[in-house]
Backbone bond lengths (Angstrom), bond angles and torsions (degrees), N, CA, C in turn:
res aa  C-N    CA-C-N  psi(-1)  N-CA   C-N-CA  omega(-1)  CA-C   N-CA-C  phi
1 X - - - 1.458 - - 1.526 109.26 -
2 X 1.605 113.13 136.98 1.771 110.82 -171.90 1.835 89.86 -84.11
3 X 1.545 88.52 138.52 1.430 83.58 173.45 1.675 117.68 -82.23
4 X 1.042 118.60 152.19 1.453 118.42 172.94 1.675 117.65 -60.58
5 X 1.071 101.51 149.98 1.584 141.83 -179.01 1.670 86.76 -52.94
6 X 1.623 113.14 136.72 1.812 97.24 175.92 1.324 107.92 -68.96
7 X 1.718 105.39 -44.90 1.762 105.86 -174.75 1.539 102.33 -76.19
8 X 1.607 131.55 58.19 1.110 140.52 165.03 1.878 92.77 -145.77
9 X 0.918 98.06 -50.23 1.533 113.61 -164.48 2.126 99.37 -65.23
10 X 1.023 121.89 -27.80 1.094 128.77 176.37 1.637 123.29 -68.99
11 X 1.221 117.03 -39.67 1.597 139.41 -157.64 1.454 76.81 -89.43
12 X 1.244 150.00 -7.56 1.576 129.26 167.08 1.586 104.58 -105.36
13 X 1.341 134.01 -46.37 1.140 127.66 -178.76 1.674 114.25 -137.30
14 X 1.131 125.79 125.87 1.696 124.50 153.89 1.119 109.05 -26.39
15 X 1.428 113.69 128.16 1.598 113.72 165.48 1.694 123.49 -112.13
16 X 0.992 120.38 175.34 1.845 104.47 178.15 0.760 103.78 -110.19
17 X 1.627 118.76 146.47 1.867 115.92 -178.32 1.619 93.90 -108.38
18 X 1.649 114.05 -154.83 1.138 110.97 -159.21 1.577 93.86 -109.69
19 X 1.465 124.71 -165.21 1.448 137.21 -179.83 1.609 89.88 -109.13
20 X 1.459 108.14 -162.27 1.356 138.50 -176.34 1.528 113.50 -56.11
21 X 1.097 133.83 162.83 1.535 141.54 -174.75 1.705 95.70 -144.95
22 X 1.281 125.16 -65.39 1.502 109.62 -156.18 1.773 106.04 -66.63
23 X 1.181 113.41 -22.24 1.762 109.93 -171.49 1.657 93.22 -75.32
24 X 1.554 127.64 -28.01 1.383 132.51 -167.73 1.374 97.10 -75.23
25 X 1.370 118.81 -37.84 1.626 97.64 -167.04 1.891 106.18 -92.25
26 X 1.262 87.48 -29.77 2.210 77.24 156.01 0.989 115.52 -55.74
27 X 1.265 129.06 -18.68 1.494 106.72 -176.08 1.746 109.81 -123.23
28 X 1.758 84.82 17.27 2.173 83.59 157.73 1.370 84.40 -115.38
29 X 1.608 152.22 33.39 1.089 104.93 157.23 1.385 90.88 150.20
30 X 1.354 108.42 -58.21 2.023 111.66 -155.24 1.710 105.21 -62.77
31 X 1.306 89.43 130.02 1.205 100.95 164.71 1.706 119.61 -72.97
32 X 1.625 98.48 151.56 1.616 104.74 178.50 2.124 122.37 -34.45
33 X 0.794 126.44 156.57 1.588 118.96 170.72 1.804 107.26 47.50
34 X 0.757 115.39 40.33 1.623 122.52 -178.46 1.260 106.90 -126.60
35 X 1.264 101.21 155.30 1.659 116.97 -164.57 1.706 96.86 -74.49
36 X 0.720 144.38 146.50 1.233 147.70 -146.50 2.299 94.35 -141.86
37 X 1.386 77.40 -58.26 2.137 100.01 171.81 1.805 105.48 -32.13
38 X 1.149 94.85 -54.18 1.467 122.88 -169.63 1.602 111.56 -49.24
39 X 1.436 106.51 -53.82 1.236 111.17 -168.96 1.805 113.75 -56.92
40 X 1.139 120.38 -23.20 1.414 132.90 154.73 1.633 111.85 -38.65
41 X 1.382 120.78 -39.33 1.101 114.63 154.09 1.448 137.63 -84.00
42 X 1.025 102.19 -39.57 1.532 120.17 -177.03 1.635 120.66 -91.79
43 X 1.177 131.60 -23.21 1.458 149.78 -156.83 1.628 94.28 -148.96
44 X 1.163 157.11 32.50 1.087 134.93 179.34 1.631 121.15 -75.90
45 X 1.337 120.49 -4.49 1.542 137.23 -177.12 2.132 93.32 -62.28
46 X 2.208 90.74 -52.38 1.199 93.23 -157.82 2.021 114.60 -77.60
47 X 1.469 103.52 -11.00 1.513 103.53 -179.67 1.388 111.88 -87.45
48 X 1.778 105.01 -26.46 1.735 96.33 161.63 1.153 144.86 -96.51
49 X 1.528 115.52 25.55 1.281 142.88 161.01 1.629 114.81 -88.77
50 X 1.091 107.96 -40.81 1.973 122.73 162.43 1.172 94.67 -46.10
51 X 1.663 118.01 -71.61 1.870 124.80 -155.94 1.685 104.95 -68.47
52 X 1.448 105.33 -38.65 1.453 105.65 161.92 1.268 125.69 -51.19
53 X 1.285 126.89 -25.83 1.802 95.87 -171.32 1.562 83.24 -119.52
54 X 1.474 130.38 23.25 1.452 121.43 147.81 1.636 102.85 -66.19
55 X 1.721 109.46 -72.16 1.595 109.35 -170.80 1.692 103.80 -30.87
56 X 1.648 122.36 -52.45 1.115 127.83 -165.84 1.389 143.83 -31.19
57 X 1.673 74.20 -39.91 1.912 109.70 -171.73 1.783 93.79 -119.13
58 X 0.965 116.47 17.17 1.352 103.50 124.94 1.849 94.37 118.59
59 X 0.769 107.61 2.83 2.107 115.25 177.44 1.333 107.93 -54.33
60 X 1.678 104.96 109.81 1.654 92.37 154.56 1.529 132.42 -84.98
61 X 1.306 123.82 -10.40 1.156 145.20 151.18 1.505 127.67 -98.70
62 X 1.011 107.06 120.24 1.875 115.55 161.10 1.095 116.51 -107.47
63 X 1.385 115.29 152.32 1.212 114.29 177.87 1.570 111.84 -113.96
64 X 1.462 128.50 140.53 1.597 138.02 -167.18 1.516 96.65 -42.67
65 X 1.437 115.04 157.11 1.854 122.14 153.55 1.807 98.38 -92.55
66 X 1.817 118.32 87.84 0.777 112.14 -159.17 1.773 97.49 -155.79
67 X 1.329 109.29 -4.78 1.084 119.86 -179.44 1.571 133.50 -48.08
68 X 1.396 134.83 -20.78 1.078 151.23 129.81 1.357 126.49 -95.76
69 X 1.846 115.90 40.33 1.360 112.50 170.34 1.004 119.66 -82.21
70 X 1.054 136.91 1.00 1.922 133.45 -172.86 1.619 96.91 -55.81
71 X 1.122 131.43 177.42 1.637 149.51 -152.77 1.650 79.73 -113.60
72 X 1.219 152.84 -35.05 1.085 151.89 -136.22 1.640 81.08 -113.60
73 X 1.027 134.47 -95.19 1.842 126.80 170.50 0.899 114.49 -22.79
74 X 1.237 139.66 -46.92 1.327 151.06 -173.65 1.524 109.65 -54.91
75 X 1.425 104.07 -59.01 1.966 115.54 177.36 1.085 110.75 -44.84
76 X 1.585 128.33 -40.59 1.510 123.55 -179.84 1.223 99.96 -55.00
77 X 0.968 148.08 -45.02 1.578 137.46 -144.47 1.976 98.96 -121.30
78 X 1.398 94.47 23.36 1.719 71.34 176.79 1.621 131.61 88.71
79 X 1.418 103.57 -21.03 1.481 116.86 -159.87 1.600 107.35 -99.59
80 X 1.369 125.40 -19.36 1.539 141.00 162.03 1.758 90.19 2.36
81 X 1.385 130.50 -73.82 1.129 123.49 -129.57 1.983 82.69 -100.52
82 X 0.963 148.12 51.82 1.194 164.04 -169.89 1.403 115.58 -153.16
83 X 1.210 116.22 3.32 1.572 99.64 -175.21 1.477 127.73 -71.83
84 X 1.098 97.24 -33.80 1.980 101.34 173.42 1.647 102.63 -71.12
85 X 1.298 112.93 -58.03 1.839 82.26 172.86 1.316 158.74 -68.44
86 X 1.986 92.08 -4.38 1.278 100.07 -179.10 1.640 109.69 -78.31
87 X 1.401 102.00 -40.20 1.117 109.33 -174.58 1.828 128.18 -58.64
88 X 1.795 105.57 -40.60 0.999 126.68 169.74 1.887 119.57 -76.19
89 X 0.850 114.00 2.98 1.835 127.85 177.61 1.465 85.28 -123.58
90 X 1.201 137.37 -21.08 1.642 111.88 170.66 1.906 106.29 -86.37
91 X 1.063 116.32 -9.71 1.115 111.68 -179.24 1.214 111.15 -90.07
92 X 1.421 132.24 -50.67 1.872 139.87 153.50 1.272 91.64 -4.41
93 X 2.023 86.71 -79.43 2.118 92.13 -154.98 1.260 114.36 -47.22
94 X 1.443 124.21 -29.37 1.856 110.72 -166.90 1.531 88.99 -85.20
95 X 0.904 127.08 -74.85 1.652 117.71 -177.06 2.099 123.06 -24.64
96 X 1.430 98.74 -24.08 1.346 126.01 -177.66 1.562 93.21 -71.91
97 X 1.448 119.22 -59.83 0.945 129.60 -156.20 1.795 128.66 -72.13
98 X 1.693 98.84 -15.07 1.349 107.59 -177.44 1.626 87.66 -103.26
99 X 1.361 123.39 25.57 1.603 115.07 161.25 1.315 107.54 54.46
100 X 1.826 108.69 -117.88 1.679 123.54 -168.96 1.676 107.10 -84.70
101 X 1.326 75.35 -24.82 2.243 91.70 -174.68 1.217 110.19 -62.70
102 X 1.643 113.16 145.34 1.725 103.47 -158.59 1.884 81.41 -113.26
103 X 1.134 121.08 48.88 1.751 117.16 172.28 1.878 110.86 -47.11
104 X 1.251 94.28 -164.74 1.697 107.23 -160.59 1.983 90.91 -105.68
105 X 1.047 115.70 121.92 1.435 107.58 160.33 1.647 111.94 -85.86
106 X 1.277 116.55 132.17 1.606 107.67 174.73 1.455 102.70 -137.58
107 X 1.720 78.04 115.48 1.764 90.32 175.26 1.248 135.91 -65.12
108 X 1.180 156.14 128.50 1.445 147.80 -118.51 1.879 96.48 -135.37
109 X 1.398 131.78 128.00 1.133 159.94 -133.45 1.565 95.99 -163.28
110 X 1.570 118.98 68.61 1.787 104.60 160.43 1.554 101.15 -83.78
111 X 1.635 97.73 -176.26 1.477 118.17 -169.54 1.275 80.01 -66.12
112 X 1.859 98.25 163.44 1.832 117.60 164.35 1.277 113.21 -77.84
113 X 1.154 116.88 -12.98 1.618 109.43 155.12 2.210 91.52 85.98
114 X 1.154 111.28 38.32 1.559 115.79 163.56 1.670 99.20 -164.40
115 X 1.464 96.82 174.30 1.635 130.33 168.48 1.623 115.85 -73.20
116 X 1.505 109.56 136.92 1.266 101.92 -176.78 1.932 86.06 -94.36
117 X 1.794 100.27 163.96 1.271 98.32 162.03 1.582 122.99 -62.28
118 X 1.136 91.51 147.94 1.554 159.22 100.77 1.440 101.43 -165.85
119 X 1.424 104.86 -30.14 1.739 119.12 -169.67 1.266 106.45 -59.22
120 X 1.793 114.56 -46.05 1.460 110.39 -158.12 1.590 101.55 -138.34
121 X 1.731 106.96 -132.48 1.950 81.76 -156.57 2.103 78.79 -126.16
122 X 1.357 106.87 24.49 1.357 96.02 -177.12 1.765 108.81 -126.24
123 X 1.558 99.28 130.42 1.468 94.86 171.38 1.160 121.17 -91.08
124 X 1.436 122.97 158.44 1.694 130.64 161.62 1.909 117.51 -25.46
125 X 0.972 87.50 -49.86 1.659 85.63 175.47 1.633 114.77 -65.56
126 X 1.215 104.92 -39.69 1.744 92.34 -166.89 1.446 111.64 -82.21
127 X 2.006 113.03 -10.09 1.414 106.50 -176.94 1.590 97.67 -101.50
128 X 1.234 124.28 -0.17 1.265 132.45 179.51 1.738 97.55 -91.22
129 X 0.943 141.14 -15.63 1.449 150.28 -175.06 1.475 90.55 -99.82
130 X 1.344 122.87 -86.42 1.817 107.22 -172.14 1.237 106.23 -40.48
131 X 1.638 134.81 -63.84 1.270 116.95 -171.56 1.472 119.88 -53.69
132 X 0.979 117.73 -13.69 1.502 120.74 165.97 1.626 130.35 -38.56
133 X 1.691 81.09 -61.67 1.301 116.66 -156.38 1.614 108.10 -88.08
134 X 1.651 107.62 -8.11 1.192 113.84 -170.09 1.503 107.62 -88.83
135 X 1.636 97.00 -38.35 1.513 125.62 -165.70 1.242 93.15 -73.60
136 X 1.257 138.72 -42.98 1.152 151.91 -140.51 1.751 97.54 -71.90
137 X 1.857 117.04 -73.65 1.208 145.58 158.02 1.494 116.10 -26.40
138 X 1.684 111.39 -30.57 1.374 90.39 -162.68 1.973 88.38 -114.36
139 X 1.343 108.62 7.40 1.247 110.48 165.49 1.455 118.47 -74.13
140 X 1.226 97.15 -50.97 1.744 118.69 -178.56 1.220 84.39 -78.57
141 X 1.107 174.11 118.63 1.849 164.41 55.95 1.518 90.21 -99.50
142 X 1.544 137.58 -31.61 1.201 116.03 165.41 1.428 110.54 118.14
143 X 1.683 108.91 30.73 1.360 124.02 -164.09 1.516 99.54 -81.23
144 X 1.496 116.53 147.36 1.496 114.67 171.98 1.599 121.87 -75.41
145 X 1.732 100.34 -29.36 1.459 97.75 171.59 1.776 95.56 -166.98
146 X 1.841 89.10 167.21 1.360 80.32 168.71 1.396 123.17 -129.63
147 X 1.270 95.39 148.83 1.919 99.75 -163.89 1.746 103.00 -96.73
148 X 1.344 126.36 105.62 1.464 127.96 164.49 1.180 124.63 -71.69
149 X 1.255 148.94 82.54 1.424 147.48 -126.90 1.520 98.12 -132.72
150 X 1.494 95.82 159.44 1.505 123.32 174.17 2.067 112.05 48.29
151 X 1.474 81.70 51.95 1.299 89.75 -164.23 1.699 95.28 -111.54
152 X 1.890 98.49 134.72 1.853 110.94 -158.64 1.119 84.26 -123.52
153 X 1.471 164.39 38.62 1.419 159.11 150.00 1.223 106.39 -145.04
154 X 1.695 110.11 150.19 1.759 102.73 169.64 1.398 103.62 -87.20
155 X 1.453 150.96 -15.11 1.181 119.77 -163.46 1.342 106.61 -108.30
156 X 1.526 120.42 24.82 1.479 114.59 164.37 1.852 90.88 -109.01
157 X 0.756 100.92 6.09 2.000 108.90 -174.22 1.384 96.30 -81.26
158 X 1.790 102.02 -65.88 1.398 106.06 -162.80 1.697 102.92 -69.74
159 X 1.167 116.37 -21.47 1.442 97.24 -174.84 1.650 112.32 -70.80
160 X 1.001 106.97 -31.84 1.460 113.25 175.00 1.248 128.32 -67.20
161 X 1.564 118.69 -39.91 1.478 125.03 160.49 1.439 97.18 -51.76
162 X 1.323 131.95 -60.73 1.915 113.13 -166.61 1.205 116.56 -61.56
163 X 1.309 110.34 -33.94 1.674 116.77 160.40 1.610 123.60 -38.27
164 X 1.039 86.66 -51.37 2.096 101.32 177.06 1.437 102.94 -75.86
165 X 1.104 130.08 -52.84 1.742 123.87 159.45 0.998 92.51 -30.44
166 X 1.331 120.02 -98.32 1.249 133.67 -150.32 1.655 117.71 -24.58
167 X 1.476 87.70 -64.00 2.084 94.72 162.05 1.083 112.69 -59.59
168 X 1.335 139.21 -19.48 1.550 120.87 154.56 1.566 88.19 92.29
169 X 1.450 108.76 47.20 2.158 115.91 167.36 1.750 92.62 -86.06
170 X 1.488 81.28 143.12 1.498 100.84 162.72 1.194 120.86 -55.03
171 X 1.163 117.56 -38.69 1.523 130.35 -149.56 1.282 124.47 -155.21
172 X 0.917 121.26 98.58 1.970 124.47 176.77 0.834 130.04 -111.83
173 X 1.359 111.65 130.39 1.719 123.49 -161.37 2.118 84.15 -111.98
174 X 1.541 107.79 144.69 1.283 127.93 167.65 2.016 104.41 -113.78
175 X 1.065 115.13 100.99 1.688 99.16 -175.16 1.897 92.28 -127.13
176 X 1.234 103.24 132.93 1.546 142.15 -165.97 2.016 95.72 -99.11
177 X 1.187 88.67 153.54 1.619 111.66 -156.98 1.747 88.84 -123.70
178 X 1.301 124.72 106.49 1.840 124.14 -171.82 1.323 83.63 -92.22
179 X 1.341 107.96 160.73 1.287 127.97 131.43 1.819 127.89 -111.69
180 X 1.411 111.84 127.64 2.037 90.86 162.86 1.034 106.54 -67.34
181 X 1.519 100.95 147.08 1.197 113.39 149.63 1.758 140.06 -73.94
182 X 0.696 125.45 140.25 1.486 126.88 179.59 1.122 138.88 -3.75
183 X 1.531 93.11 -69.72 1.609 111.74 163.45 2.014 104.26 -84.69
184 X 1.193 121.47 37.63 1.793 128.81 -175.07 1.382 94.57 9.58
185 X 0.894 143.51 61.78 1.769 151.78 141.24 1.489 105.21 -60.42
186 X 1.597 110.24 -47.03 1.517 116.76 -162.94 1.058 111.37 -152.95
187 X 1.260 131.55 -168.99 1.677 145.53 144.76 1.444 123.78 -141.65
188 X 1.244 110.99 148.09 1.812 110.67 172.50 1.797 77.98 -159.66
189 X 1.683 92.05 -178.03 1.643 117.69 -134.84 2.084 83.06 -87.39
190 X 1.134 94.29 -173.41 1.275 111.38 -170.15 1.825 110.00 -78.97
191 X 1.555 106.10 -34.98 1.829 111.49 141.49 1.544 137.85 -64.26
192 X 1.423 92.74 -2.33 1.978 97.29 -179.10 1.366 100.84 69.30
193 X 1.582 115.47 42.04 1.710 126.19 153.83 1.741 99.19 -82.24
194 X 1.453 131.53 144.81 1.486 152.44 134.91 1.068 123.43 -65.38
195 X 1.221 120.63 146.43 1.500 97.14 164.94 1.367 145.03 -104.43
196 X 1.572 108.81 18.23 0.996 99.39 144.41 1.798 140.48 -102.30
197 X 1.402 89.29 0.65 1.684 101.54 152.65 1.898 124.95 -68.04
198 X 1.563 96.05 -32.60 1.425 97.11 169.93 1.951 109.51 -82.52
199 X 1.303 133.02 -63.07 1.196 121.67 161.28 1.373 126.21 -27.31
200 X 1.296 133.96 -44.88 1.448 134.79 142.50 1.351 132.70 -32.02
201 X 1.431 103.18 -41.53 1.363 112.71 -178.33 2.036 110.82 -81.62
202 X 1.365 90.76 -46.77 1.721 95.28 177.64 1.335 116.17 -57.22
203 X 1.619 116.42 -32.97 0.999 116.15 -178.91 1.770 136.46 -87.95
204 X 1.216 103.60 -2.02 1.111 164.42 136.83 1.570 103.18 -13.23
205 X 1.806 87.51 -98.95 1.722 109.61 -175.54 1.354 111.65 -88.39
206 X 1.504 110.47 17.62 1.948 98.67 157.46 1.638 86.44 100.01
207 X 1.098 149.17 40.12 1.496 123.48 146.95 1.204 98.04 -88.80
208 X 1.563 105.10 175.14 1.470 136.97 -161.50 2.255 102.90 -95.24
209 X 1.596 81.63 -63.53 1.982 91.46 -173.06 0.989 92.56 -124.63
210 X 0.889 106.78 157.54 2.150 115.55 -176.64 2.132 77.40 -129.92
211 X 1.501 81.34 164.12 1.786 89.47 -155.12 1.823 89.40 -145.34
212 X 1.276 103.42 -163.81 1.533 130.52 164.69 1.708 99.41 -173.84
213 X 1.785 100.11 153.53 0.994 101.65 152.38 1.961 101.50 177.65
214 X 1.224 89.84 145.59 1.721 110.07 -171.46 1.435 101.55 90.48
215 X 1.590 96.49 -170.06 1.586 114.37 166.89 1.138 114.84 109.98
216 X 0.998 140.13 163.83 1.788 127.96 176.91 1.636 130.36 -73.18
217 X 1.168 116.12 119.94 1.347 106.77 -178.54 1.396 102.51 102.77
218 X 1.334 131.15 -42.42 1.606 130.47 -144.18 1.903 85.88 -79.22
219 X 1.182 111.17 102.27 1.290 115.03 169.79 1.876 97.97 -118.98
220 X 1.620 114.11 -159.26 1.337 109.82 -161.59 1.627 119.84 -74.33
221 X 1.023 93.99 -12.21 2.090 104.61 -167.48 1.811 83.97 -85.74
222 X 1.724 123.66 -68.50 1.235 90.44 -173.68 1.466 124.25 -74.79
223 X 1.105 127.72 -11.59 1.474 120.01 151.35 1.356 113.32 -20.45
224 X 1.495 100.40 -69.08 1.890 109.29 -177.89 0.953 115.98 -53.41
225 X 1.344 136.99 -38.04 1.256 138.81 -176.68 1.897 104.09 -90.94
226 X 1.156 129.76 -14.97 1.601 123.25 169.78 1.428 109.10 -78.89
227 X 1.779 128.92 -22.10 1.262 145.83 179.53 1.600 116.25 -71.07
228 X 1.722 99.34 -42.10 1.449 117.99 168.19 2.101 110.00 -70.19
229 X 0.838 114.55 -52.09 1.356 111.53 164.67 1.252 142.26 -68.25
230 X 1.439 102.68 -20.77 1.924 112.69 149.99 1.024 103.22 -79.70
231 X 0.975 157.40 -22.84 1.211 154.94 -153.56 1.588 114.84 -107.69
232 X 1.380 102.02 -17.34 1.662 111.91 153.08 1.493 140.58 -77.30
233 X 0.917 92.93 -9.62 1.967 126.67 -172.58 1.306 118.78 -130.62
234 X 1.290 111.19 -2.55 1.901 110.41 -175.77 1.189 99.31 -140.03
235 X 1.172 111.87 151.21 1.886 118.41 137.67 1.340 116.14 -95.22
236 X 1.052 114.79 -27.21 1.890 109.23 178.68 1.432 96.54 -41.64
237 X 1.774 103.19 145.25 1.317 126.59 132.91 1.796 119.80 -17.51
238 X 1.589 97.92 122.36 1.689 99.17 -177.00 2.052 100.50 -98.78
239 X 0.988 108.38 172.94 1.513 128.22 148.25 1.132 122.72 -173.66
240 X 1.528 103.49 168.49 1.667 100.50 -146.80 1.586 92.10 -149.34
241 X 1.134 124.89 117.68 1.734 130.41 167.12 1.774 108.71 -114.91
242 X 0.950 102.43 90.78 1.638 113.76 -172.80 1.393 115.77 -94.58
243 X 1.185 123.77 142.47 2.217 119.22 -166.21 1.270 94.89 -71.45
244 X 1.326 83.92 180.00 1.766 99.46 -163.25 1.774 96.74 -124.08
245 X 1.910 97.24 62.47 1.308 112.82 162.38 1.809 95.50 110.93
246 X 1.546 104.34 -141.67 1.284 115.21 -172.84 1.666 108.70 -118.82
247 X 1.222 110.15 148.28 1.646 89.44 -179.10 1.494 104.24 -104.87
248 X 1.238 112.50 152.23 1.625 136.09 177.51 1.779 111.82 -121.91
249 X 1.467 98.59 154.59 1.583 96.52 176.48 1.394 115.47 -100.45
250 X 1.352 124.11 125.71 1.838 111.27 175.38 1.373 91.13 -137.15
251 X 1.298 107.91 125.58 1.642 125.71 137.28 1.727 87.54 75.88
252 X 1.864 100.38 37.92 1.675 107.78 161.95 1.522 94.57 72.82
253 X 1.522 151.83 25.14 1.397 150.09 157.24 0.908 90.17 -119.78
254 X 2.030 93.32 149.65 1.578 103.95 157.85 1.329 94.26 -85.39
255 X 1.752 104.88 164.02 1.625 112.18 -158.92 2.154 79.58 -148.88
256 X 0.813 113.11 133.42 1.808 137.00 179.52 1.360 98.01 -103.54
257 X 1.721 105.68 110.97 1.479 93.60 178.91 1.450 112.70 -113.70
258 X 1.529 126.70 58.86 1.164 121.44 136.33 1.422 124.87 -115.36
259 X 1.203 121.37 129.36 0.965 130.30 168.15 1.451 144.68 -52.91
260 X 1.237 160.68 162.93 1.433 133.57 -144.36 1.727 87.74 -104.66
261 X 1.090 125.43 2.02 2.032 124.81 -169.00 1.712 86.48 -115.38
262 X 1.002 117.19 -7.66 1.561 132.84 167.27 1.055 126.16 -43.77
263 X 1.980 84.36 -77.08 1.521 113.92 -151.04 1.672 109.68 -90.21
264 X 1.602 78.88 -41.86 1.992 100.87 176.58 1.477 93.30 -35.88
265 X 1.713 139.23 -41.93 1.534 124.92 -146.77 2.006 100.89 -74.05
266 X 1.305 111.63 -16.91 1.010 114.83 -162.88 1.584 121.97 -84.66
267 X 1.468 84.33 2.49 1.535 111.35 -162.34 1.316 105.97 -73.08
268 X 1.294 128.77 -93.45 1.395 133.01 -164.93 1.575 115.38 -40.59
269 X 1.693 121.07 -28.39 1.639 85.85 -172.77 1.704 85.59 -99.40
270 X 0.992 135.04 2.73 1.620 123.42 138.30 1.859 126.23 -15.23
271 X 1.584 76.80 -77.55 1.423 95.12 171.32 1.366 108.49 -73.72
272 X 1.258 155.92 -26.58 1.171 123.47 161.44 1.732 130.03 -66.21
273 X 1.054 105.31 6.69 2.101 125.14 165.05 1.399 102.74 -47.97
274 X 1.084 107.73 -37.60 1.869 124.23 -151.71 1.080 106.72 67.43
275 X 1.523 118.89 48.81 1.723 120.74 163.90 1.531 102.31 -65.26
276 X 1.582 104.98 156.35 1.402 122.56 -175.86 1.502 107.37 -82.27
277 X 1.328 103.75 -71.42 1.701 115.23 170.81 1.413 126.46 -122.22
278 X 1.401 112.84 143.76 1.595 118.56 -159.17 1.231 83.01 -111.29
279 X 1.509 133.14 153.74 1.129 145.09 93.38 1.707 144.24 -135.18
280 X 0.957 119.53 -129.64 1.789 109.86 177.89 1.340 107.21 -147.21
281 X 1.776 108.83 148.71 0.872 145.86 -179.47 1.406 127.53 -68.44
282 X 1.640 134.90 -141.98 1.107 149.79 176.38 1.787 93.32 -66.09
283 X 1.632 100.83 134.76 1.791 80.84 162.85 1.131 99.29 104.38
284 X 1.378 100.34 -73.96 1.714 90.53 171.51 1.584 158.77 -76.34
285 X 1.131 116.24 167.75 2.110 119.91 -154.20 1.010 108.17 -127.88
286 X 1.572 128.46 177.23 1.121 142.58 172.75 1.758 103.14 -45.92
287 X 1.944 93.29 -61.21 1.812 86.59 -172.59 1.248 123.53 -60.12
288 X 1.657 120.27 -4.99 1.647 108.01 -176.70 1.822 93.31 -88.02
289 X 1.266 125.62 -26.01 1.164 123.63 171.13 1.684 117.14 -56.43
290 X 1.330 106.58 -49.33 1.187 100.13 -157.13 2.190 105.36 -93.22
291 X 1.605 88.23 -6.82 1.834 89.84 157.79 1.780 109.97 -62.51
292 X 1.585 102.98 -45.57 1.692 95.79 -164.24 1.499 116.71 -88.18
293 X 1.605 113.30 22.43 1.494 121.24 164.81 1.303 128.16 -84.19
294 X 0.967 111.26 -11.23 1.752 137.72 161.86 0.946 116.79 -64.13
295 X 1.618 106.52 -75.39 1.499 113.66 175.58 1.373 135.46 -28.28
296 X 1.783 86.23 -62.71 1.596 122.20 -177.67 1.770 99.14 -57.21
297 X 1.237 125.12 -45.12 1.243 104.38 -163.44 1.663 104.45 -96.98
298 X 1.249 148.43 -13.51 1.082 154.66 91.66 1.817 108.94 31.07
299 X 1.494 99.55 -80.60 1.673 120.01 165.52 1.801 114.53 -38.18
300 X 1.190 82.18 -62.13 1.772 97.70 169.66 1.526 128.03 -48.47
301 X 1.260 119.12 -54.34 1.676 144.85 169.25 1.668 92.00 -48.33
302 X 1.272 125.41 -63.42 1.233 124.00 -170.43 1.188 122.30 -48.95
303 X 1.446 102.73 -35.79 1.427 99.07 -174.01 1.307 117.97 -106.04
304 X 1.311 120.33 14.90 1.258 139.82 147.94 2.104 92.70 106.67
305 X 1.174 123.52 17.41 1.363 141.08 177.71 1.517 105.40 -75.48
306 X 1.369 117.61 107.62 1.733 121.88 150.28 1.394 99.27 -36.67
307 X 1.590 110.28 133.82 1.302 124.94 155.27 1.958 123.61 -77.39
308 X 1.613 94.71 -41.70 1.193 121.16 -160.12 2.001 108.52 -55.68
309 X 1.558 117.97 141.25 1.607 105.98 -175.27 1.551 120.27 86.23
310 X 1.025 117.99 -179.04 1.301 124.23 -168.44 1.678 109.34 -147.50
């Protein structure tokens, strides 16, 4: 049986995405300012033991260890001439990782981490070429879709959605990085994007789910309420990876202070948004994942929705 399309596979049931990756691999090992991408080559035992006890606790989606793979991230650390394998051995391991389970692989697309001109020292073409080349790798490794994340401008957005065309992805997720504002009245991105100016826009240039995830403040209530406001301006498929609280400094770490008996409370009228896919942000672990698998399928039963599969 062909499995379904995710932004097909969604419009019948909510699915769960995964928690955090960079706080997981500090604590298998990586040191601060280190290629993290890399370890897909070099450490791959230790990044599919992370993605493992996501599937475990209950993720139907993961997302790649791929988050600074562009050729342009990559150069800082040396790794430039690695980009097709990092990217393509991060796609194996998550697919590795849901074992017998046929889950969603979602290939992971962070910012290039610079300024486009005039601002900075990079033009449209050359970040439109890494994203290419990134999209490209994690198409051919056999990714189900790709997720462009933590993205605070549209025209490093849109360049990346044509990029994922371009590689010929099934499926593209655009997910936006909020900030509150000051006086918490609201939030928009770190460029003074909305979201329903950004949902407009994704939907727009051909993505699949328009998303959010990170940023300050954006914990589960405004999640709910960023789900309610895409959801005024779109029909696409939503998802939502929201932190796991606020972060604080102790003893020189950032430390996420909600807890997974916390965060789980924020859950259900979440899911009553009719969000597509839930998962978590900064902060968050396997156990805040595997608290909201209960819930979530709980949610499901009610509405007379099979839990069972992916």
């Amino acid at each position: 049986m062909t499995k379904k399309l995710l932004h097909e596979a969604v419009l019948e049931r909510t699915l769960l995405g995964d928690g955090g990756m960079g706080t997981q691999l500090m604590l298998a090992g990586l040191l601060q300012g280190n290629c993290g991408e890399a370890w897909n080559l070099t450490h791959p035992e230790r990044v599919l033991a992370i993605q493992r006890n996501y599937a475990q606790a209950g993720s139907d989606c993961i997302i790649t260890n791929t988050f600074g793979g562009s050729r342009i991230m990559l150069n800082r650390h040396g790794e430039s001439g690695n980009v097709a394998e990092i990217n393509m051995a991060a796609v194996a391991i998550t697919r590795q990782a849901f074992g017998d389970k046929d889950g969603y692989v979602l290939g992971d697309i962070g910012p290039f981490g610079g300024l486009l001109v005039p601002f900075g020292d990079f033009t449209i073409e050359q970040v439109q070429a890494a994203f290419e080349e990134q999209a490209g790798a994690l198409v051919d490794g056999g990714a189900d879709a790709i997720i462009i994340e933590t993205q605070t401008g549209l025209e490093e957005l849109g360049i990346a959605i044509n990029a994922a065309k371009t590689a010929g992805a099934k499926c593209i997720i655009g997910s936006m990085a909020y900030d509150v504002t000051l006086d918490g009245s609201t939030f928009r991105t770190m460029m003074g994007i909305d979201p329903e100016r950004a949902a407009e826009f994704m939907e727009e240039n051909g993505a699949n789910i328009v998303a959010l995830n990170c940023g300050t403040g954006m914990e589960m209530d405004r999640a709910r309420v960023a789900v309610e406001r895409y959801k005024s301006v779109t029909s696409l498929p939503v998802m939502v990876q929201p932190n796991a609280g606020k972060p604080r400094l102790e003893n020189m770490k950032v430390i996420y202070d909600e807890s997974p008996e916390q965060m789980v409370k924020g859950l259900l009228p979440l899911l009553e948004t009719g969000v597509n896919i839930v998962g978590a942000c900064c902060g968050s672990t396997p156990d805040h994942i595997r608290a909201f698998r209960p819930v979530l399928d709980e949610f499901l039963k009610s509405k007379g929705i099979a839990v069972s599969g992916a």
